[in-house]
C-alpha positions, 0 to 999 in steps of 0.5 A: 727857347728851343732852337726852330727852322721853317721854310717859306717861299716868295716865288722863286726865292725860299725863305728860311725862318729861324728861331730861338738860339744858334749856338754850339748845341743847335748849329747840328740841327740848323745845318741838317734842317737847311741841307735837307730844305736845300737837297730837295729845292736845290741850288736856288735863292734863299732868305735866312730870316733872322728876326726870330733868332735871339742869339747867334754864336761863332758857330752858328757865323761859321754855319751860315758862312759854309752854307753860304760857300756850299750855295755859291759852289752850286750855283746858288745864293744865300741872304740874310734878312731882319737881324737883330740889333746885337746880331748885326754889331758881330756880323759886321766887326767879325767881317761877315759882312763883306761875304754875305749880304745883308737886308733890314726886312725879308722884303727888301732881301727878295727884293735884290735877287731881282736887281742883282740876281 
């Protein structure tokens, strides 16, 4: 499956929706589709909804962390929400979990901006 990036939005926070693959051949255009969704909505709250995202390579950890860093610089924020079960092992062996939150459902990620900001 060819990788995919669209965008939503629940009121303040932008929901980003991946799709397919995230590895070293489409990290490229995972990168360039989030700068381009983050340079026209800003340094705001986003919501990487990973349910649709089969697989996710070191590359693709190292893209959301420099995304993440790039957000928080800028006053920013970034989240992750509905990973996969294989997903979820390597995002907490590989120590991602102390940098980046993460929720079970888009949902309930929205829902922490509201407790947390």
């Amino acid at each position: 499956m060819a990788f995919e990036i669209r965008e939503n939005e629940d009121g303040e926070i932008i929901i980003v929706e991946l799709f397919g693959e995230l590895d070293s051949s489409s990290v490229a255009a995972f990168s360039l589709g989030f700068r381009e969704i983050t340079g026209k909505r800003g340094p705001k709250k986003y919501v990487l909804d990973l349910k649709g995202l089969e697989f996710i390579s070191s590359a693709g950890w190292t893209a959301f962390l420099n995304e993440f860093k790039q957000l928080r610089s800028s006053g920013g924020n970034l989240k992750l929400a509905a990973m996969l079960q294989d997903a979820k092992r390597v995002y907490a062996l590989v120590g991602i979990d102390g940098v980046i939150e993460s929720y079970e459902t888009v949902k309930d990620a929205v829902k922490s901006y509201a407790k947390k900001g």
